[in-house]
N, C-alpha and C positions, 0 to 999 in steps of 0.2 A: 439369725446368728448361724454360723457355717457349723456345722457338727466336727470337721475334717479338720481344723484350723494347719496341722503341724501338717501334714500330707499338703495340704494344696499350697503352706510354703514350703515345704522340699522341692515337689514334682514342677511346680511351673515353672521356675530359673531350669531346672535341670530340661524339661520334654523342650522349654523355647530354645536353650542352649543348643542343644543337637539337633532343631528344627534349622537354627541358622548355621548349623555347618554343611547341610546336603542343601536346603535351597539357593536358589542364585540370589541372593540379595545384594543389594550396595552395605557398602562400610557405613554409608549414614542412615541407612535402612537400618544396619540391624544393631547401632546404639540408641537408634531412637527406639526398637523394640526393647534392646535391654531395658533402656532407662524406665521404659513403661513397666515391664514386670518387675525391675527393682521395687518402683514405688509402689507397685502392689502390696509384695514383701511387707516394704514399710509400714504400711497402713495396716495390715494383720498383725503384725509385730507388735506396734501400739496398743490395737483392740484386745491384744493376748496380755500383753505387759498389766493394762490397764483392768482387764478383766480378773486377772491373779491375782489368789489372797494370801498364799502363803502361809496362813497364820496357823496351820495344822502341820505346815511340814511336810505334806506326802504330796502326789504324783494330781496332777490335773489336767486337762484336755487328753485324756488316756486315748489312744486309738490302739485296738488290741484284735490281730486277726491271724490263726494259727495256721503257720505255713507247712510245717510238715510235723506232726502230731508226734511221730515215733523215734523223731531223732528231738524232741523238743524246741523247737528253732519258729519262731513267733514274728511276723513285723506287726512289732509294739512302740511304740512310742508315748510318752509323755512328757509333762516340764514342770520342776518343784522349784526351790528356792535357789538350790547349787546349779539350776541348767537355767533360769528365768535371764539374767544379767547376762552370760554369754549370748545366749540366744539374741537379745536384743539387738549386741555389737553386730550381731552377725546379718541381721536385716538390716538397720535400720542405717549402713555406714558405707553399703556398695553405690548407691545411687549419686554420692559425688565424686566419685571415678567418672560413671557416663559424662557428667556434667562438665567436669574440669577439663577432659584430655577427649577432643574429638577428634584425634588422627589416626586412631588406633584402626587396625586390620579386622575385616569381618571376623576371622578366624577369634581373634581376640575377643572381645565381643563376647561371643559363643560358649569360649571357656572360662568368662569371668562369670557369667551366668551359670553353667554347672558345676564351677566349684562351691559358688554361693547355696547352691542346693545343696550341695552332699554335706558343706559346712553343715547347713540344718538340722538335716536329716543325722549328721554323726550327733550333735549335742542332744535332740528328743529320744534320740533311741534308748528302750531302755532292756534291748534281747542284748547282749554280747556280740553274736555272730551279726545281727544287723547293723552295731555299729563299726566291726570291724569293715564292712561293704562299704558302707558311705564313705569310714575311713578312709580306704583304696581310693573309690571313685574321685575325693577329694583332691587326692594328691598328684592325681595325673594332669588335671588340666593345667596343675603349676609347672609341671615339666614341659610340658609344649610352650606354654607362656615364658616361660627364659629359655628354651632351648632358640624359640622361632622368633620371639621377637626382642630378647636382651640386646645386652650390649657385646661390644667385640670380643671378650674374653669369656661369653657367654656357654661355650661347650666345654670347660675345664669347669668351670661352676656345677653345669646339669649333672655333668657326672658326678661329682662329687656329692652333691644332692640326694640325686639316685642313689648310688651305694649306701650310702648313710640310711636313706628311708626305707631302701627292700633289706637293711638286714634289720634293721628295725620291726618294723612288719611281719619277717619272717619271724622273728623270736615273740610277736602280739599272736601269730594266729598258734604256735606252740604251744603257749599258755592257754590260749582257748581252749583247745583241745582236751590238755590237762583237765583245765575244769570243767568240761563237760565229762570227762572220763573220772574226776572223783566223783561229780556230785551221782551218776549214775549207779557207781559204788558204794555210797553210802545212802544212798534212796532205793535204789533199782528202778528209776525215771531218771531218761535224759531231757536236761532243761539246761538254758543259758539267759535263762533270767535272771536282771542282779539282782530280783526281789529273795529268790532263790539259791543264787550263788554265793550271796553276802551271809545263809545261815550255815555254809561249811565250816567243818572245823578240819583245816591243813594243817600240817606238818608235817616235819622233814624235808629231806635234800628236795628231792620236787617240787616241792613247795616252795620252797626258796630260790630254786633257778626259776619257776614261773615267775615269783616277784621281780625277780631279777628282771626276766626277758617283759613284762609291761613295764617297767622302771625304764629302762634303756630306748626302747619304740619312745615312750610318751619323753622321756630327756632329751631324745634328738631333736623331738620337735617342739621342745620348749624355747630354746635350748638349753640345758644345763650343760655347766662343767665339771668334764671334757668332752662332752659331744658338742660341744657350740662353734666349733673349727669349721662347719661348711657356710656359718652365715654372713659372715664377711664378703666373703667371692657373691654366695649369691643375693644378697640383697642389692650387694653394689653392680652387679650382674642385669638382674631383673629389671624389666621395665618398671619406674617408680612406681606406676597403679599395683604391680605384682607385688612390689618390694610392702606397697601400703596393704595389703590384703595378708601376706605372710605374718608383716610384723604386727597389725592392728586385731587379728583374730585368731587365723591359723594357730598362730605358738598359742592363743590361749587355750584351743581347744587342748592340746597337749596337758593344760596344766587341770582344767577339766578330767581328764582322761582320769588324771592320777587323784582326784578328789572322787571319782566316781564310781572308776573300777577298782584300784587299788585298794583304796584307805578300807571299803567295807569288808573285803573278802580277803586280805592279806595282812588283818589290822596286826597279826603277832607281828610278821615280819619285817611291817612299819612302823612297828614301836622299834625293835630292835635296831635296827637303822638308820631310826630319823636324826638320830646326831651326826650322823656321817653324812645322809643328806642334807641337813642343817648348815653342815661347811662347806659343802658344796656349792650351795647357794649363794653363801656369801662370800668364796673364793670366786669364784664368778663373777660376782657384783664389783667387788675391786681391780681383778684381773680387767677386766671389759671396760672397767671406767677407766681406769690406766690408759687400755691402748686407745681410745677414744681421746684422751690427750693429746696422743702422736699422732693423731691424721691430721691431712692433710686435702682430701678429699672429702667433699660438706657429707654425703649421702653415705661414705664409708663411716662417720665419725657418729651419723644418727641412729647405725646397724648397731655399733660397738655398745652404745646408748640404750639400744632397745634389752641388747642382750642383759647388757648391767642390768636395768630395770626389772628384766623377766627375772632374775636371782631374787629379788627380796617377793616377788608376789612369789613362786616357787618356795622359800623361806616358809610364808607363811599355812602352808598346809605341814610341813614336817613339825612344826612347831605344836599341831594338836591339841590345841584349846578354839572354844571356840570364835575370840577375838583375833584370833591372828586370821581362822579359816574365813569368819567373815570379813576382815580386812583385803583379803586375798581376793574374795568373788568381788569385792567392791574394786579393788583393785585395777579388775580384767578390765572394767569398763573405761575408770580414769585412764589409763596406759591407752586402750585403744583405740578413745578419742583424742587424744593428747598428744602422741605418737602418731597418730594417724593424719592429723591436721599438720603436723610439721614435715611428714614425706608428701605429702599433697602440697605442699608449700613449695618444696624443695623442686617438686615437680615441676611447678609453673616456674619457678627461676631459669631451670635446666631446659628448657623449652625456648624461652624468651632469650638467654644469652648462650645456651648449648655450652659451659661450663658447668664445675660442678668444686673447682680448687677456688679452698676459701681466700687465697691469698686474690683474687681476680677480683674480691667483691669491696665493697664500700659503701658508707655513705646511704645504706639504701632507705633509711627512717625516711630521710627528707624526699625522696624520690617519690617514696609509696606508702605514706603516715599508715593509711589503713591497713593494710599489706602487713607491716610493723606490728601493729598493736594483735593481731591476729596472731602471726607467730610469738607475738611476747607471750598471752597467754597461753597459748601450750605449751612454751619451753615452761612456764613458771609452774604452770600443772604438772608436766614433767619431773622437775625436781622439789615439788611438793610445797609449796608455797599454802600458808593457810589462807582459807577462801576459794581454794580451788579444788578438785575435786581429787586431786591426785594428795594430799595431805591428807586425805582423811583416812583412807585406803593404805597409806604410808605408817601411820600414827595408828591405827590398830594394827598393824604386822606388827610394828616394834614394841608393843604393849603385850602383844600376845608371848613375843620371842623374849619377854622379861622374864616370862613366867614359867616359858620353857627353857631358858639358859640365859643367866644374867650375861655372861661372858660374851657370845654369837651377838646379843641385844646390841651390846656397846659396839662389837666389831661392824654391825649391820648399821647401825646408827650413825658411826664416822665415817664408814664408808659411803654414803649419801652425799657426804661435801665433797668427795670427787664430780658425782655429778651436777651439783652447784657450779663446780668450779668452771670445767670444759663447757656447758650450756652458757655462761655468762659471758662465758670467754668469745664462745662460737656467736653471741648476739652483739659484743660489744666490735668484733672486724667486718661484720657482715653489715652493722646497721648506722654503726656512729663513727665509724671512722672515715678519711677522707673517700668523695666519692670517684670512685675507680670509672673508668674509659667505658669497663663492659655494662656500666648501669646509666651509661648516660641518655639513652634510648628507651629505660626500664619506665614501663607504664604501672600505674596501681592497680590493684584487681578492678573486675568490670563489674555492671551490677550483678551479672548470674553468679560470676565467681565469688565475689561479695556475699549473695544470698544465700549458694551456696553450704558456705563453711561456718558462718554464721550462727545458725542454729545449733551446731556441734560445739561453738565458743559457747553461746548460751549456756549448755547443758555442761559443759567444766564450769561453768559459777553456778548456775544450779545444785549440783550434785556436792560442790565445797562449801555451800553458806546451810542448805538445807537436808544432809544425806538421809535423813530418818524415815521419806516413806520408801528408801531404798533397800536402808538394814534390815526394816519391817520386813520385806518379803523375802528376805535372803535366811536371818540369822536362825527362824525356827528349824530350816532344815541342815544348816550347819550344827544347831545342837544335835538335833536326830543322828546327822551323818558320822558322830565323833562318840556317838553314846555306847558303840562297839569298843572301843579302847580302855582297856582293862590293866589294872597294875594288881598285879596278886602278890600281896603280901603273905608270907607263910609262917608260924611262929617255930621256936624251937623245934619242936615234936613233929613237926611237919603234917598238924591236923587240922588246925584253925585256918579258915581261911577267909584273909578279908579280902572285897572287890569295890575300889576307889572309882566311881562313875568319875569323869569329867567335870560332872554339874558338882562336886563335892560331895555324894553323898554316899556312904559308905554302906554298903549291902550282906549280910552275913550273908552264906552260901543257903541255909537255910529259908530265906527268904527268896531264894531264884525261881 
């Protein structure tokens, strides 16, 4: 058994990625190299999945080696309950890219590989400053990936992108800083571990712009609403493999972000505003399923889709019990293969007829029976169909947001049949209506493509008939991660003072 497991999946997408941008390789050189180190990935991802017990809640496959002692600054990494699920999307989901889309540019290639690293490497890290590294590293190979090889309106996109991510960034590495500068003021050691960071006690104005400046970094790249303005241009921008890597992981690491750095070391100032992020959420989730009505464009209408969707997993961390938070980690996964198999979908269409306007399509069940049944089940996982894996992840958020605001519940709960409404609508012109001119050439998937996608259809019936050895390894450390959020009650005289844990159980101060 490897000692290394998170390091040697970070570092090999990453060191083959930039191997294949300085050697002269051919384009089918080096997706047949990728595909190889993907399913590396894959197969460590499993053995790690597989080997996780979760049942304590705290940190496993620990790699811990101190980079510079006297500013504190660690490359550390490990994986609990809240990093186990992401992590998985993030291996186990790149290797049907290489599969599906063989035309793609060496260059390409190279940076789908090191983004899949830094993807890694951001979710195990557990220093600050190391995850804010992979952070960065992450982000750039998505900017060459739509700058170089998008579509035509692909440079009002990157910028737009860009701006939004470096002011983002710039206000994540501010807050760093901050808490590196209290925790050394209140210890006399600097350290930027969140084993250590999460036992500050913050406040005041500083405190609250830092919340502020990780809130905003990690909602651009959710996207929340109002920052979700750049992901329209760029997904429909991005080449679909990018578009499916953005929306299948990327955003969740973002929502990550905010379960893992946020919640523990800013829990006052995420009490005090998770109503405000609560509507935010859910203004989001209606705003995005609205505009996702009016397209008109397949791939712009499955962006508007994603964003809607990213509001109620989002929802479920402000909500602060621990049924919504494990609803939410379950969530990442439903959304990422569900989502994710419907842009890869979308893919092979726009490939084969080089449209992408729904009005061109028809007919296409009869065409491509299997093809059909593949995307039913992920549109139906999508908007949460029971049996599938996206209902279940659905059905604990709105159980959770009962309990955090009966009101938000019911608004979050009708806003869902928006996305019934547009998905069914989007299945019933594209699959069963009369067959259009551009599908009269349209073949069924092949067996690779078939074998492909397949496995990922499996694992939405999977994860919707059977979720329990899922929650097992998630929900011990969503209790842990939520046991900081404190309601102090004060009585009259302002002496007595009660502390409401989460779990229910009420703590006199005497007993701390």
């Amino acid at each position: 058994m490897f000692e290394n497991f998170l390091s040697i999946m970070i570092f090999v997408p990453i060191f083959a990625g930039f191997g294949l941008l300085v050697l002269p390789v051919s384009k089918e050189a080096a997706r047949t190299i990728g595909l190889a180190v993907s399913v590396i990935v894959v197969l460590l991802g499993v053995k790690l999945f597989l080997s996780f017990s979760g049942s304590t809640g705290s940190f496993e496959f620990v790699e811990h080696v101190a980079v510079n002692e006297s500013l504190g600054v660690a490359y550390s990494l490990g994986v609990d309950g809240i990093s186990i699920l992401v992590l998985a999307a993030a291996a186990m989901l790149f290797p049907m890219v290489y599969l599906l889309f063989k035309t793609k540019a060496k260059g390409y290639y190279a940076n789908l590989l090191i983004v899949q690293g830094a993807m890694i490497g951001a979710v195990a890290a557990t220093d600050m400053v190391l995850f804010y590294i992979f952070w960065e590293v992450m982000l750039l190979p998505v900017f060459f990936m739509i700058g170089l090889y998008g579509g035509p309106n692909r440079l009002g996109a990157t910028i737009k992108i860009t701006i939004y991510t470096i002011a983002g960034s710039l206000l994540m590495l501010a807050a760093i800083v901050y808490l590196g500068i209290a925790h050394h003021t209140q210890t006399g050691q600097w350290s930027f571990a969140m084993a250590n960071l999460s036992q500050l006690s913050l406040s005041g104005n500083l405190a609250t712009l830092a919340f502020i400046g990780f809130m905003i970094a990690f909602a651009i790249k959710i996207p929340l609403f109002p920052f979700h303005t750049w992901l329209p241009d760029a997904y429909t921008e991005a080449p679909t493999a990018t578009t499916f890597v953005l929306s299948a992981v990327m955003a969740k690491i973002g929502v990550y972000g905010v379960i893992r750095f946020v919640v523990p070391v800013f829990d006052e100032s995420f009490a005090r505003y998770a109503l405000i992020l609560a509507c935010s959420g859910v203004i989001g989730m209606m705003y995005c399923g609205i505009a996702a009505l009016a397209q008109k464009d397949f791939k712009r209408m499955l962006a508007f889709s994603s964003a809607s969707h990213m509001g109620i997993i989002a929802l479920g961390i402000f909500c602060m019990n621990v049924q919504a938070l494990t609803g939410t980690l379950y969530q990442i996964v439903a959304h990422a293969t569900s989502t994710g198999v419907l842009f890869l979908l979308l893919g092979i269409i726009e490939e084969r007829t080089e449209t992408r306007t729904i009005d061109d399509f028809g007919g296409m069940a009869a065409k491509a029976p299997v093809f059909a049944v593949f995307f039913a089940v992920a549109m139906l996982a999508s908007v949460g169909l029971p049996g599938t894996s996206g209902f279940i992840g659905e059905f604990l958020i709105i159980l959770g947001a009962v309990k955090f605001n009966p009101f938000i519940a019911v608004f979050a709960g009708t806003t869902l049949i928006i996305g019934v409404c547009y998905m069914l609508w989007l299945f019933q012109r594209v699959f069963f209506e009369k067959t259009s001119k551009n599908l009269e050439d349209f073949n069924d998937l092949t067996a690779v493509e078939t074998l492909t996608i397949l496995p990922i259809v499996i694992l939405i019936i999977v994860m919707g008939l059977f979720p329990q050895p899922f929650i097992e390894k998630v929900e011990p450390s969503a209790e842990q991660q939520l046991a900081s959020f404190t309601k102090i009650q004060q009585n009259g005289d302002n002496e007595a003072v009660t502390i409401t844990l989460q779990t229910g159980r009420e703590l006199k101060t005497g007993e701390l």
